[in-house]
C-alpha positions in Angstrom: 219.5 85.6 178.7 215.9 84.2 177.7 215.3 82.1 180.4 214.5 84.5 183.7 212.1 86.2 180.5 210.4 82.9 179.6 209.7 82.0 183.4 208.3 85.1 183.9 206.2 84.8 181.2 205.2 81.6 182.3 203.8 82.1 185.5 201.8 85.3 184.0 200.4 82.9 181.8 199.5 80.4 184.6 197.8 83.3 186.5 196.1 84.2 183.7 194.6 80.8 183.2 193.8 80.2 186.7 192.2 83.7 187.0 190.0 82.2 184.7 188.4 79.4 187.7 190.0 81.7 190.3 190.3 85.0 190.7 190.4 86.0 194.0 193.0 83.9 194.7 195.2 84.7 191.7 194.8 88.4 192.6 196.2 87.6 196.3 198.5 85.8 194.6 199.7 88.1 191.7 199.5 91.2 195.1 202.2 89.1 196.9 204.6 88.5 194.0 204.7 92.2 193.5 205.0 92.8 197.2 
């Protein structure tokens, strides 16, 4: 089952980008996903 895989990936890879104008937020954001 790729898809739950692929999603995943794909918000990593929108934090990732928006870390990039971001950080702070994306941290607090990435620190409540893993919550």
């Amino acid at each position: 089952d790729l898809k739950p895989l692929q999603a995943t990936t794909h918000a990593g890879y929108s934090h990732f980008r928006a870390s990039k104008s971001q950080p702070k937020l994306t941290v607090k954001k990435c620190k409540k996903m893993a919550a």
